[in-house]
N, C-alpha and C positions, 0 to 999 in steps of 0.2 A: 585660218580664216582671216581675211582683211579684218582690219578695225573700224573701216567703214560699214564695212555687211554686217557686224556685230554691234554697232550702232545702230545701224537701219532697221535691224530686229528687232535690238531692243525698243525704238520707237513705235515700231508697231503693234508690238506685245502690250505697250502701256498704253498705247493708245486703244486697242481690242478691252482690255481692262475698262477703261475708263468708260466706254460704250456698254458697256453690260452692267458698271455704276448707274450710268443714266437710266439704259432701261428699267434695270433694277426697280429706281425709285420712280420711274413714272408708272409701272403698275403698282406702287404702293401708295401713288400721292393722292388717291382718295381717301385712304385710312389716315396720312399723315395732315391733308387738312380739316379734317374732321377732330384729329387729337390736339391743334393746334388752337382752334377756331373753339373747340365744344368743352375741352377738358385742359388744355393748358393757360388759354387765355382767362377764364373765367378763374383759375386756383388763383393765378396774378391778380389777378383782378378784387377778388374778392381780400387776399391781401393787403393791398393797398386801403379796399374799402372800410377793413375795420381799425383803420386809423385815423377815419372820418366821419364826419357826421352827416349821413344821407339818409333822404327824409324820400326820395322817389324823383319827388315832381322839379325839386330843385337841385341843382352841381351839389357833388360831395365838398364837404366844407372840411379843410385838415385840423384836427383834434388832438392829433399824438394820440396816445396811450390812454385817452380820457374814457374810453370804452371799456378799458380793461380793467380800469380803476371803478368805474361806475360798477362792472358788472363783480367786480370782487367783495365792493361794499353792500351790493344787493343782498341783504338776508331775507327778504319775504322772498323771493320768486327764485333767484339765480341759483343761492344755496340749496333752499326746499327740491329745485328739479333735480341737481344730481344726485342730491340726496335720495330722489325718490327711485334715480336710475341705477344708483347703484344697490337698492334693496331686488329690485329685479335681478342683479347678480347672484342671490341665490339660487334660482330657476336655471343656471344652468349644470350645477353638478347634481342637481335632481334629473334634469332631461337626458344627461350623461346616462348616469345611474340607470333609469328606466328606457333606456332606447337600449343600453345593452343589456339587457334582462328580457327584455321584452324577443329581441334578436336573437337571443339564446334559446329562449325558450320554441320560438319560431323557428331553430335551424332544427329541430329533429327530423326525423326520415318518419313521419306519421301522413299519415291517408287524409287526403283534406286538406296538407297545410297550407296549398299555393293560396282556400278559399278566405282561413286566417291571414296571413300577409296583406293582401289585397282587401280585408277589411280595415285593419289597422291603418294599412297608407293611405289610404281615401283624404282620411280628413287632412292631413298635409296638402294636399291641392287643392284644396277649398281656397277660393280667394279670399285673403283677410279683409276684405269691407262684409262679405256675404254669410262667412265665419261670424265676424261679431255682430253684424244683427240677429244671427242665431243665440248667440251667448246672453243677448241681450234680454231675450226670453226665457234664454235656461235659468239667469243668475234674476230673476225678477224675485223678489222677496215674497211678491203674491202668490201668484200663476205660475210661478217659474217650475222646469222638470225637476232642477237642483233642492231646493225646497220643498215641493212634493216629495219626491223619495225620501227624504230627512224626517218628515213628517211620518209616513209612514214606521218607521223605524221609533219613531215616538221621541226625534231629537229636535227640538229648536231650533228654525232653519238662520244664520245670522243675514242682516240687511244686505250683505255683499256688496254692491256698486254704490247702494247709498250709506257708503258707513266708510270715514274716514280710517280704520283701524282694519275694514276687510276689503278694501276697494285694492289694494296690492297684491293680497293675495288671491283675489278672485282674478285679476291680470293671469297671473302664476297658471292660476287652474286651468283657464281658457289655451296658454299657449303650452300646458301639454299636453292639450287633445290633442295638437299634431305632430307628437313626439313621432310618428311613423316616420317621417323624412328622414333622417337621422338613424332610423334602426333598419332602413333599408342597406343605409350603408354599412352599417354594423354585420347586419345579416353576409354583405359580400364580401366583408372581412374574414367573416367567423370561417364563411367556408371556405376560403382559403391558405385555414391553416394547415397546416401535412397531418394526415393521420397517423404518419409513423411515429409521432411526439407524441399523441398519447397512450399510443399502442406501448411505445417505449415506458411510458411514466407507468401504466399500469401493471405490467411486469414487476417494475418496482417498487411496484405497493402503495403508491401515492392517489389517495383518494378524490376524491370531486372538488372540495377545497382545495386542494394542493394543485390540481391539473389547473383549475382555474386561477389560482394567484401565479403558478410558474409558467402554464404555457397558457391559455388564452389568453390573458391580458396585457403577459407582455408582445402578445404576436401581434393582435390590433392596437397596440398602444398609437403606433403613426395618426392612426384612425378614429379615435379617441381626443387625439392632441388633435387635428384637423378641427373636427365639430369643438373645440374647445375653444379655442382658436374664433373658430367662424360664431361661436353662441357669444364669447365677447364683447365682439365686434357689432354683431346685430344687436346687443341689449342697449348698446350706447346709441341705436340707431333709432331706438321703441318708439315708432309715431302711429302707426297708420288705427289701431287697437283703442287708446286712446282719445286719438279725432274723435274716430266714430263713436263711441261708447261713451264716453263722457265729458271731455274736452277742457281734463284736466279736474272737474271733480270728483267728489266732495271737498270742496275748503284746500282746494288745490291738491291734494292726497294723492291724484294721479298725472298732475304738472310732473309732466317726464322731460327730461332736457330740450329733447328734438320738438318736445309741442311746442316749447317755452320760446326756441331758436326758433321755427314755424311762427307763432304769435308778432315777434318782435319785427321779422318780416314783411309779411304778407297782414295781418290785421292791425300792427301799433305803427309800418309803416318807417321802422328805424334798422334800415338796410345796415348800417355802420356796426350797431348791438349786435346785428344776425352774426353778420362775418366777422365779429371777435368772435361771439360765440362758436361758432363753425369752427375758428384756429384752436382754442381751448379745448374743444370736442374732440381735433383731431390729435392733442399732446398729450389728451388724458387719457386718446385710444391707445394709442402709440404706444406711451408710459406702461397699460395694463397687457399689451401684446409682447412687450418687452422682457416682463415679468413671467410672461407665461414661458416664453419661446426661452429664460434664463434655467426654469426647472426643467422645460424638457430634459435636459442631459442628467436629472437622477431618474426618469420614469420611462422615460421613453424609447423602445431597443427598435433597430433596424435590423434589415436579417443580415443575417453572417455576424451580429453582437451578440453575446454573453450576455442573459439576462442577469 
């Protein structure tokens, strides 16, 4: 074959190429300026912002670093918020814990169970503004359900929202009434573990503890680490709960970081604080996703691994 006609193909092959690049990205360039425009420009943005001082109404004023030095020196409000978000990190190896329990208990082969499941997950879709004004009644120290049944039982019901010492824990309680999200997923793990693994383990004499430490948990382990994963990430995110329900009190008790980031925003109007805080927020997610995704590799088996 000539070197020209092998030229001449070549040219048109890169040029056919090049035309299905094009097409390519012209049916993806409504996604791609929407990524640019709504979530790239604003990450930069916000960036630069918390290197300044912007107040809304007037130009960001450049600061350096004075945000992050302000917000490090902050002991009433900066420290108390994380402080208070990361007591919320205990709620998530309880919701662990009872979302798989709960899913275990829900995977039997009994009569009625689809009508169990579908009670439990109910309260997962409840929108959380409509959620805690319901809680707001449950955890009422007066009138509230939570305290009535306490009463009954002949136990001293505590102030819960208005008690700096149970306003965290009553958070805790409220968000695992909708542990069901979470044990749906569990529930679609569980059954798909192979029966021949326990059929196997029983043979060899390995009782319900043992089948459950050697094979259920390492089988959903993936699935475990996921919601781990994902209940991290959401605790650093705890706003919407708070707004409504107290807005950060008693005596700040429930000042959770993202109200605190929210506040400095939209009500004190110091856009520069928000987006240091916003970068901090994302190093300290970061930092604890790091840590988790570091232990996976002693707990967490995929199949075709050796537990």
């Amino acid at each position: 074959m000539p070197e020209a006609e092998k030229a001449a193909r070549a040219r048109r092959r890169r040029g056919g190429e090049a035309r299905h690049i094009v097409t390519g990205l012209l049916f993806i360039s409504p996604w791609l300026l929407g990524f640019l425009i709504f979530t790239l420009y604003p990450v930069i943005a916000s960036f630069y912002l918390s290197f300044t001082d912007y107040r809304v109404l007037a130009p960001p004023r450049w600061v350096g670093l004075a945000n992050y030095r302000e917000l490090i020196a902050d002991t009433d409000y900066f420290w108390p918020s994380l402080a208070n978000t990361a007591f919320l990190l205990l709620e998530v190896p309880i919701s662990l814990a009872l979302g798989v329990g709960l899913a275990m208990l829900l995977n039997q082969k009994l009569k009625g169970m689809a009508i169990y499941r579908t009670i439990i997950y109910l309260p997962s879709i409840v929108p959380a503004v409509a959620s805690s004004m319901l809680w707001l009644w449950v955890l009422n120290p007066e009138n509230g359900l939570m305290n009535a049944g306490l009463r009954a039982l002949h136990i001293p019901g505590p102030p819960w929202l208005s008690s700096p010492l149970w306003s965290k824990p009553a958070m805790i309680l409220m968000d695992l009434w909708g542990v069901g999200g979470g044990m749906v997923i569990y529930l679609a793990a569980l059954q798909g573990v192979p029966a021949q693994l326990y059929e196997a383990a029983a043979l060899d004499g390995a009782n319900a503890w043992h089948r459950l430490r050697y094979i259920t948990l390492p089988s959903i382990s993936p699935v475990i680490f996921f919601n781990l994963i994902m209940g991290v990430i959401g605790t650093f995110q705890y706003f919407t709960q708070t707004f409504v329900m107290t807005k950060g009190g008693p005596d700040n008790s429930t000042l959770f970081y993202a109200l605190y980031l929210y506040q400095n925003a939209f009500e004190y109007f110091r856009m520069g604080t928000a987006c240091a805080m916003a970068w901090i927020l994302f190093f300290v997610t970061l930092a604890a996703t790091v840590v988790v995704f570091k232990s996976s590799a002693r707990w967490v088996y995929y199949e075709g691994e050796a537990p």
